[in-house]
C-alpha positions in Angstrom: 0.0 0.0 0.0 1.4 3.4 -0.8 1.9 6.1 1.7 0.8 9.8 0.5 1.1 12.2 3.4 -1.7 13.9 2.4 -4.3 11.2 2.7 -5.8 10.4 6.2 -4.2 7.0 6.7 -1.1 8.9 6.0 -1.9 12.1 9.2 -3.1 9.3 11.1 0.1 6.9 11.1 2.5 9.7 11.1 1.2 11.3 14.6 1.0 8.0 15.9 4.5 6.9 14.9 5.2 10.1 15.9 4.0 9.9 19.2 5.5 6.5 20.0 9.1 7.4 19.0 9.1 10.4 21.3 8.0 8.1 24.3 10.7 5.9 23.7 13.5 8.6 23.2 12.4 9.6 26.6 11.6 6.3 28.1 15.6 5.5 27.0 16.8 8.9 27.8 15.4 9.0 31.4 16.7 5.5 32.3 20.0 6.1 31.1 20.4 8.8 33.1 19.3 7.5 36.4 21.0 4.0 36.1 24.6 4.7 36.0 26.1 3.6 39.2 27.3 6.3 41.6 30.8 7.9 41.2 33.5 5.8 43.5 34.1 7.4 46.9 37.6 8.7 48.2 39.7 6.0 49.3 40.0 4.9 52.6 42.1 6.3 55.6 44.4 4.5 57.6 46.5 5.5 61.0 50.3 4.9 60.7 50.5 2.6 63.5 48.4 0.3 61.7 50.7 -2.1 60.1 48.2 -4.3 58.9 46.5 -5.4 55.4 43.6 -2.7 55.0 40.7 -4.1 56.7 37.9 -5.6 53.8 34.6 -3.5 54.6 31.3 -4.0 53.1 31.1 -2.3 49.3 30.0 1.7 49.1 25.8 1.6 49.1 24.3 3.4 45.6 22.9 6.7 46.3 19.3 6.4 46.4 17.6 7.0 43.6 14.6 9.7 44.0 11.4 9.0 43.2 10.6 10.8 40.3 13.9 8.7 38.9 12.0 5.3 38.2 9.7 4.1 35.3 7.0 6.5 36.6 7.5 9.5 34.9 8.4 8.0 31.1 5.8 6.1 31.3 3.4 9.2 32.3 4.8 10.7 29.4 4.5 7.5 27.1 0.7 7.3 28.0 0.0 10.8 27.5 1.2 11.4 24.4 -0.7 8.3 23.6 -3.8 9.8 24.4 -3.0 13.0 22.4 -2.2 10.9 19.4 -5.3 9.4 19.6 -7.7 12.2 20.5 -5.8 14.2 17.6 -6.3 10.6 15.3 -10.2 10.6 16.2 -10.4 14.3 15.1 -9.1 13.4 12.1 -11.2 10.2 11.2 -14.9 12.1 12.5 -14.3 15.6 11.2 -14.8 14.9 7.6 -17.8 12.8 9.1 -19.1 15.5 10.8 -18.8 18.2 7.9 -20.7 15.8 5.9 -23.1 15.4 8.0 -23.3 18.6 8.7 -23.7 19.5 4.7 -26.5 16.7 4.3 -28.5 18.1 6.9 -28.4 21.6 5.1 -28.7 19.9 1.4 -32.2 18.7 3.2 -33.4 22.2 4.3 -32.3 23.8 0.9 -31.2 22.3 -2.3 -29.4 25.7 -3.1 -27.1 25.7 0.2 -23.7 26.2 -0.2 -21.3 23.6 -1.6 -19.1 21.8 0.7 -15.7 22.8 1.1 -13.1 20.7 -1.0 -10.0 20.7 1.7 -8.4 18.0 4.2 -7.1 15.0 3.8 -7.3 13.1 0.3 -10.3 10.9 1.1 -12.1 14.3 2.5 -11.4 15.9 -0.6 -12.8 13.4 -2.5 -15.7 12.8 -0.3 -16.4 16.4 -0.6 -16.3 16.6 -4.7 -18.7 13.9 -4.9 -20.8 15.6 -2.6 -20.6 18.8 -4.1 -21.1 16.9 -7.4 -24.6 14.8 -6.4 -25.9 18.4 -4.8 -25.2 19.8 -8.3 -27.0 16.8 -10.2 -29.8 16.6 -7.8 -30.4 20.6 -8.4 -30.6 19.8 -12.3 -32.6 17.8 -12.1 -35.3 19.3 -9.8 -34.9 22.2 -12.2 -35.5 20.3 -15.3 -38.7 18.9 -13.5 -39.8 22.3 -12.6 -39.4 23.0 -16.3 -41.3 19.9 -17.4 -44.0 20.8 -14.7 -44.4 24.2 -16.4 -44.7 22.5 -20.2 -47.5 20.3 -18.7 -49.2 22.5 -17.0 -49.3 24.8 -20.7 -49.6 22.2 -22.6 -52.3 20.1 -20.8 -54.8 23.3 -19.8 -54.9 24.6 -23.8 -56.5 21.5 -25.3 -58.7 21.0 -22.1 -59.8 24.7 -22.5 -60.8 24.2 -26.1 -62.5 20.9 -25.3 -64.6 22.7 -22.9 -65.7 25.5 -25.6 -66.1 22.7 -28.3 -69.0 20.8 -25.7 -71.4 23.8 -26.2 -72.1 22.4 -29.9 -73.3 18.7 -28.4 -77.1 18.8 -28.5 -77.2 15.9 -25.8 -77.6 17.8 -22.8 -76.9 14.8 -20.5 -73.6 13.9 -22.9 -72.5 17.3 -22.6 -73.0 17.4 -18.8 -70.9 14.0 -18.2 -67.9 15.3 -20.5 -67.8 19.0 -18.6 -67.6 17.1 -15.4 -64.8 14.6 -16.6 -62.8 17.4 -17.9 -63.2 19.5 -14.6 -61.6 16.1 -12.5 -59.0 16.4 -15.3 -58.3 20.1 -14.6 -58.5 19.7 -11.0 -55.9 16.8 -10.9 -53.9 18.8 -12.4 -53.9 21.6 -10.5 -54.2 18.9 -7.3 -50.7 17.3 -8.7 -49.0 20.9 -10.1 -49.6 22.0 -6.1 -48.4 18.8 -4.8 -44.9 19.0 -7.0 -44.5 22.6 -6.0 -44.9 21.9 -2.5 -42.2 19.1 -2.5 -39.9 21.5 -4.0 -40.5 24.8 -1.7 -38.4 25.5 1.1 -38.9 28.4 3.8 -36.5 29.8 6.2 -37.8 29.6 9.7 -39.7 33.1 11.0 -41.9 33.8 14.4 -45.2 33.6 13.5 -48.4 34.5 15.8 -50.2 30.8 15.1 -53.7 31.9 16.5 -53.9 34.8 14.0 -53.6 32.8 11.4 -55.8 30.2 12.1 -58.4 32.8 12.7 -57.7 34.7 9.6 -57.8 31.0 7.6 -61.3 31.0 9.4 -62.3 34.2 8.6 -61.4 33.3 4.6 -63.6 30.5 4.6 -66.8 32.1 6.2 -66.8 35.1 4.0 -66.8 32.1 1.2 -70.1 30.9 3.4 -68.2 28.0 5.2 -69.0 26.9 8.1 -65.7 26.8 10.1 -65.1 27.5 13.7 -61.6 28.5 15.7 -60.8 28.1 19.5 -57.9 27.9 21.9 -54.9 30.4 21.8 -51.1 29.9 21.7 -48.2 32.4 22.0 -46.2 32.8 18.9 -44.2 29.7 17.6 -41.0 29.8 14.9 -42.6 28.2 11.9 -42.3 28.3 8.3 -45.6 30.0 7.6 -46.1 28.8 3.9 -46.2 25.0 5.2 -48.2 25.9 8.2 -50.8 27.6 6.5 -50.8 24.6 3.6 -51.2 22.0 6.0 -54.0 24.3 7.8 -55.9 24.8 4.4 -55.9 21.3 3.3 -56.8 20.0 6.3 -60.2 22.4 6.7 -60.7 21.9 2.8 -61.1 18.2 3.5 -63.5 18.7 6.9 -65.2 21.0 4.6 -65.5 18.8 1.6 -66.6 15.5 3.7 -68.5 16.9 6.6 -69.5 20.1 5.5 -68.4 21.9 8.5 -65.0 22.1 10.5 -63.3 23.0 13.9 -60.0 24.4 14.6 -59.0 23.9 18.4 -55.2 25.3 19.7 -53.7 24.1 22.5 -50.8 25.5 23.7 -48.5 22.9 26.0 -44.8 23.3 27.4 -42.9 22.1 24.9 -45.7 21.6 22.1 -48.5 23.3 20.0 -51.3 21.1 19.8 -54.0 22.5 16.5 -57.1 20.2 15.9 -59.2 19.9 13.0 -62.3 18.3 14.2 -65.4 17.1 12.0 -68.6 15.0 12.6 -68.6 13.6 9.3 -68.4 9.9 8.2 -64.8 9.5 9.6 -62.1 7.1 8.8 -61.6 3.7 9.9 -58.7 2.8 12.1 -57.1 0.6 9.6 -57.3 3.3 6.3 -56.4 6.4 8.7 -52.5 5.9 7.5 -53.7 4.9 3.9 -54.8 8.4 3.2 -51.7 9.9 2.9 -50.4 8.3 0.1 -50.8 10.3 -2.9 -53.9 9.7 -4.9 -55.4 7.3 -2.8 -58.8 7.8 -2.6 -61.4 6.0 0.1 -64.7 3.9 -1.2 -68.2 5.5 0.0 -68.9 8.8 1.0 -64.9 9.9 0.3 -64.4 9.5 -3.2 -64.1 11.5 -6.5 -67.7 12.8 -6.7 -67.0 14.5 -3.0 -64.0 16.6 -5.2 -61.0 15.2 -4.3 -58.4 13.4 -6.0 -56.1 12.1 -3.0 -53.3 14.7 -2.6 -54.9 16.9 0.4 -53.8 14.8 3.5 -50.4 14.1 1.6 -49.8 17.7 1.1 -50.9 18.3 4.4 -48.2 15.5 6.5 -45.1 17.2 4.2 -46.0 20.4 5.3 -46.1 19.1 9.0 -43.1 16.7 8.5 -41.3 20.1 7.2 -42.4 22.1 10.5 -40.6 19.0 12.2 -44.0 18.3 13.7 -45.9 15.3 13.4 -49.9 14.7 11.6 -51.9 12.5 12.5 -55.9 11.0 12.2 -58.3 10.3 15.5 -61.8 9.5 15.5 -63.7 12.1 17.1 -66.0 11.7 20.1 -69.0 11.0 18.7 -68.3 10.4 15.3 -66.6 12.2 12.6 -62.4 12.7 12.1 -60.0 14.9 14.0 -56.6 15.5 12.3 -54.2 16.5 15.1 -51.0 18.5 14.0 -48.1 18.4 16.8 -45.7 21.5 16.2 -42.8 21.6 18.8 -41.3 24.5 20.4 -37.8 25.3 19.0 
């Protein structure tokens, strides 16, 4: 295996070989030092009288050695530089990590976020370029859908329009009737799916918003349009992205509207939640379909169908927009009879 210095594997083996050679030049260094024997002492004395051989005493003693002599402190310094070399060795394995991570988390929020920065270590660079590069493809092609959204939506609505105007001149009055209403599901699944696509591909920057006064102006909007919609509760303001809230909002009254004919918004405002309900007494959802609805297009049997005016995109739009508030959507049966839809939007 080939060893480029400018590759991670290369940082990482350097600091540790690094750190392992200084312990050792120190580990030798400190021993060395501290084991050579102690200097001979002056030699002995003797009296002149004493004619005799020089008597045979017991060797000099070693001076003692001190404390901070022995194995402790080298090997103190051996583990610490251990544990630098491999707290500096874990910075460098998680910190391209993290800046990916980091940059994912953004790409999620906004597809127009910066690109990642292409420096580091080899593998980080590369990491990063093909990063950079999947952010630049995914862009293209979000933009070429947008582009392919607005052809369809031209070319679809001009020969619908002059199929409208071309069923005045059928004499069957009953024909003519059951064409206009096909071509208005065909127009409105249109605009049902152009809506849906758009909202997939908006993104909003967080803002404080007052979440009572909008409910109550949504409310307001629909009772001057002769609905029969309802608001109670208050909260204090909450940091939202107000284009998702009020989506979600709409589509959820449009669809208590549409299958029960009337609708009411509750707020509850807990310590670390908002709680808004959209309660109906209409013909409700069974337990086992409540997670069904979501899927786009799906469309129930009975009283919530196609001839009620929907084509199955509401309660999808409406759990994106929630998922986007990081909040959570979900379908109870209400007290009684009827569906609540029960958005949970946590405090920031």
């Amino acid at each position: 295996m080939r060893l480029r210095l400018d590759s991670l594997f290369g940082r990482l083996f350097g600091v540790l070989l690094l750190a392992i050679v200084l312990a050792h030049l120190l580990a030798f260094a400190w021993f060395i030092h501290y084991d050579q024997p102690p200097p001979p002492g002056p030699p002995p004395q003797f009296s002149g009288h004493d004619q005799g051989p020089p008597p045979f005493g017991p060797p000099p003693e070693h001076r003692p050695r001190p404390w901070f002599g022995g194995p402790v402190v080298p090997l103190t310094f051996q583990f610490v530089c251990l544990i630098v070399a491999a707290w500096y060795g874990a910075k460098l394995l998680t910190r391209p990590i993290q800046r990916l991570s980091e940059a994912a988390e953004r790409l999620s929020e906004n597809l127009d976020s910066a690109p990642l920065d292409e420096s580091g270590p080899r593998e980080a660079r590369q990491a990063a370029h093909t990063f950079n590069l999947m952010q630049q493809r995914i862009r293209e092609q979000v933009q070429q859908r947008s582009r392919m959204l607005g052809a369809v939506s031209h070319d679809l609505r001009t020969p619908l329009s002059r199929l409208k105007l071309r069923l005045e001149q059928i004499d069957d009055t009953k024909l003519q009737g059951q064409m206009r209403q096909d071509l208005d599901d065909m127009i409105g699944m249109l605009d049902a799916t152009l809506t849906y696509l758009h909202e997939q591909r908006t993104s909003e920057a967080l803002q404080w918003m007052d979440v009572q006064a909008l409910v109550e102006s949504l409310c307001e909007n629909a009772q001057d349009h002769g609905a029969d919609v309802q608001a109670s509760g208050c909260c204090a303001p909450l940091q939202v992205q107000p284009m998702a809230l009020r989506s979600c909002i709409n589509n959820l009254m449009d669809n208590a509207l549409r299958y029960a004919g009337h609708a009411s918004i509750v707020l509850q405002d807990l310590d670390h939640e908002v709680l808004i309900r959209v309660i109906d007494h209409g013909p409700g959802i069974a337990a086992d379909k409540r997670e069904a609805v979501f899927e786009p297009f799906y469309r129930l049997e009975g009283s919530r169908n196609r001839n009620s005016g929907g084509v199955g995109l509401g309660m999808t739009i409406a759990r994106e927009a929630a998922e986007r508030l990081d909040g959570q959507l979900t379908l109870e049966e209400t007290p009684g009879g009827g569906l609540t839809a029960v958005i949970r939007l946590p405090r920031l």
